[in-house]
C-alpha positions in Angstrom: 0.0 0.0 0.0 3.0 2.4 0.8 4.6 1.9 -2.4 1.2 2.5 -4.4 0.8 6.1 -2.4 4.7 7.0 -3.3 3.6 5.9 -6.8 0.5 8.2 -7.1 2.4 10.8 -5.3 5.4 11.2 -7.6 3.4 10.0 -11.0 2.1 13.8 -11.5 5.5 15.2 -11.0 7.1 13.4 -13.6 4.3 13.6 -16.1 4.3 17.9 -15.7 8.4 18.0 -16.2 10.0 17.7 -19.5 11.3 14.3 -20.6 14.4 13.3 -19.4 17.2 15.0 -21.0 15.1 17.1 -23.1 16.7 20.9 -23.3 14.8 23.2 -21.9 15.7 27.0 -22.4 15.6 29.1 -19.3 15.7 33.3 -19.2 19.3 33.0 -18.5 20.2 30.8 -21.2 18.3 33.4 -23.8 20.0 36.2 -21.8 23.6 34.9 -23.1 22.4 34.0 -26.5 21.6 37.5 -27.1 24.7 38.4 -25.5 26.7 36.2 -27.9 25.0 37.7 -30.9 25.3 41.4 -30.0 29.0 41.3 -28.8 30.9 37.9 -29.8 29.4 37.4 -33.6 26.9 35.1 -32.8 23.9 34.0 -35.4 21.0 32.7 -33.6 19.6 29.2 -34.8 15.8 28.1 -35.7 16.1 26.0 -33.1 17.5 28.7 -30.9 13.8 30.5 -32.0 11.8 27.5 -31.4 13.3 27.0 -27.7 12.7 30.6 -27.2 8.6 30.0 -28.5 8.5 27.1 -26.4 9.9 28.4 -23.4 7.4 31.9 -23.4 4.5 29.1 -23.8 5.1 27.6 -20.7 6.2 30.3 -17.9 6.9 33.4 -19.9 6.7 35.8 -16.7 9.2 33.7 -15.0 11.3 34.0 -18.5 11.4 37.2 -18.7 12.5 37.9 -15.2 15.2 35.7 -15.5 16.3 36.6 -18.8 16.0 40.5 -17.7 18.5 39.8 -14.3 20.8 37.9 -16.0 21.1 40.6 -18.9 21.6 43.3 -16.2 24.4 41.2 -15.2 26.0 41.0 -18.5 26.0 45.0 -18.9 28.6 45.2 -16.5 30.7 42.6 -19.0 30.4 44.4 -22.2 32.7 47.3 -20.9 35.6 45.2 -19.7 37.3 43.7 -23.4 39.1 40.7 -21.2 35.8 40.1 -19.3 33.9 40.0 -22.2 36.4 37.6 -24.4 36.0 35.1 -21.3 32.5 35.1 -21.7 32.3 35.2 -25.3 34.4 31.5 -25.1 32.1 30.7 -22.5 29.1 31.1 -24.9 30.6 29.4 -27.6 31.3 26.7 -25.5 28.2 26.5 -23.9 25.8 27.1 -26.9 27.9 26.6 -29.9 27.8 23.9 -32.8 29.4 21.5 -30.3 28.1 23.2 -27.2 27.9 21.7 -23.3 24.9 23.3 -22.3 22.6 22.9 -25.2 24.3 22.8 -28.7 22.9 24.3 -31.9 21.9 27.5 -30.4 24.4 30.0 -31.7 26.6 29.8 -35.0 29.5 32.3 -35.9 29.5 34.3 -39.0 32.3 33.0 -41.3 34.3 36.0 -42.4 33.6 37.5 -46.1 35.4 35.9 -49.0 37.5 39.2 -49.9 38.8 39.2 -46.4 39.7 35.1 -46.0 41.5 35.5 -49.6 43.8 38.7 -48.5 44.9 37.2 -45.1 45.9 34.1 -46.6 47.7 35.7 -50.1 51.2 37.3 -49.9 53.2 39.1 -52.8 53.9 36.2 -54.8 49.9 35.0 -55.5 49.5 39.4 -56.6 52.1 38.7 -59.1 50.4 37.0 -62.8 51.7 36.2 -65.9 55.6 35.6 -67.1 58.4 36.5 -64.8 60.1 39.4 -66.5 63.1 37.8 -67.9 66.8 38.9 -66.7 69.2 40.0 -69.8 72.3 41.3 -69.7 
């Protein structure tokens, strides 16, 4: 009989939560996202959008306070350039391609063509047609 109460007890928690390591996307989490896109480069991701859709569905006061304290928080960051390299690592660790927290949320922009091309050409690759020939 005790084991049938526990049961009845506990069912309705685990039937309200999310599903065992499902990602869920809390205010703070949206709070470095836009962090990452405003100072470090960042790209949000559809699935970035979706989480964020999902996430106002469910408890969008508590959302918003928790994305609007942790985003006071980061304010401070944004004037500090080693501060804000730290955190911009942290991001891309955390929310990257790859990422440790949830991954897929934030992609970096590649840098234009023109600018790839020129870092990686030197003198030689300017130069086209014949070498001038030397005659003496």
């Amino acid at each position: 009989m005790r084991h049938i109460l526990q049961t009845i007890l506990v069912c309705p928690i685990f039937v309200s939560a999310p599903a065992f390591g499902a990602d869920v996307l809390s205010g703070r989490d949206a709070a470095y996202i836009d962090w990452g896109v405003k100072y470090c480069g960042g790209m949000s991701t559809d699935k970035e959008h979706a989480m964020v859709e999902q996430a106002n569905a469910r408890t969008r006061e508590h959302f918003i306070q928790e994305y609007t304290k942790e985003s006071n928080k980061l304010a401070a960051v944004a004037s500090a350039p080693e501060k804000q390299e730290r955190v911009c690592s942290d991001i891309k660790a955390w929310y990257g391609p790859l990422g440790n927290r949830i991954a897929d949320l934030l992609r970096w922009k590649e840098p234009p063509l023109d600018a790839r091309s020129k870092a990686t050409t030197d003198n030689s690759a300017k130069r086209r047609g014949r070498r001038p020939s030397i005659q003496w």
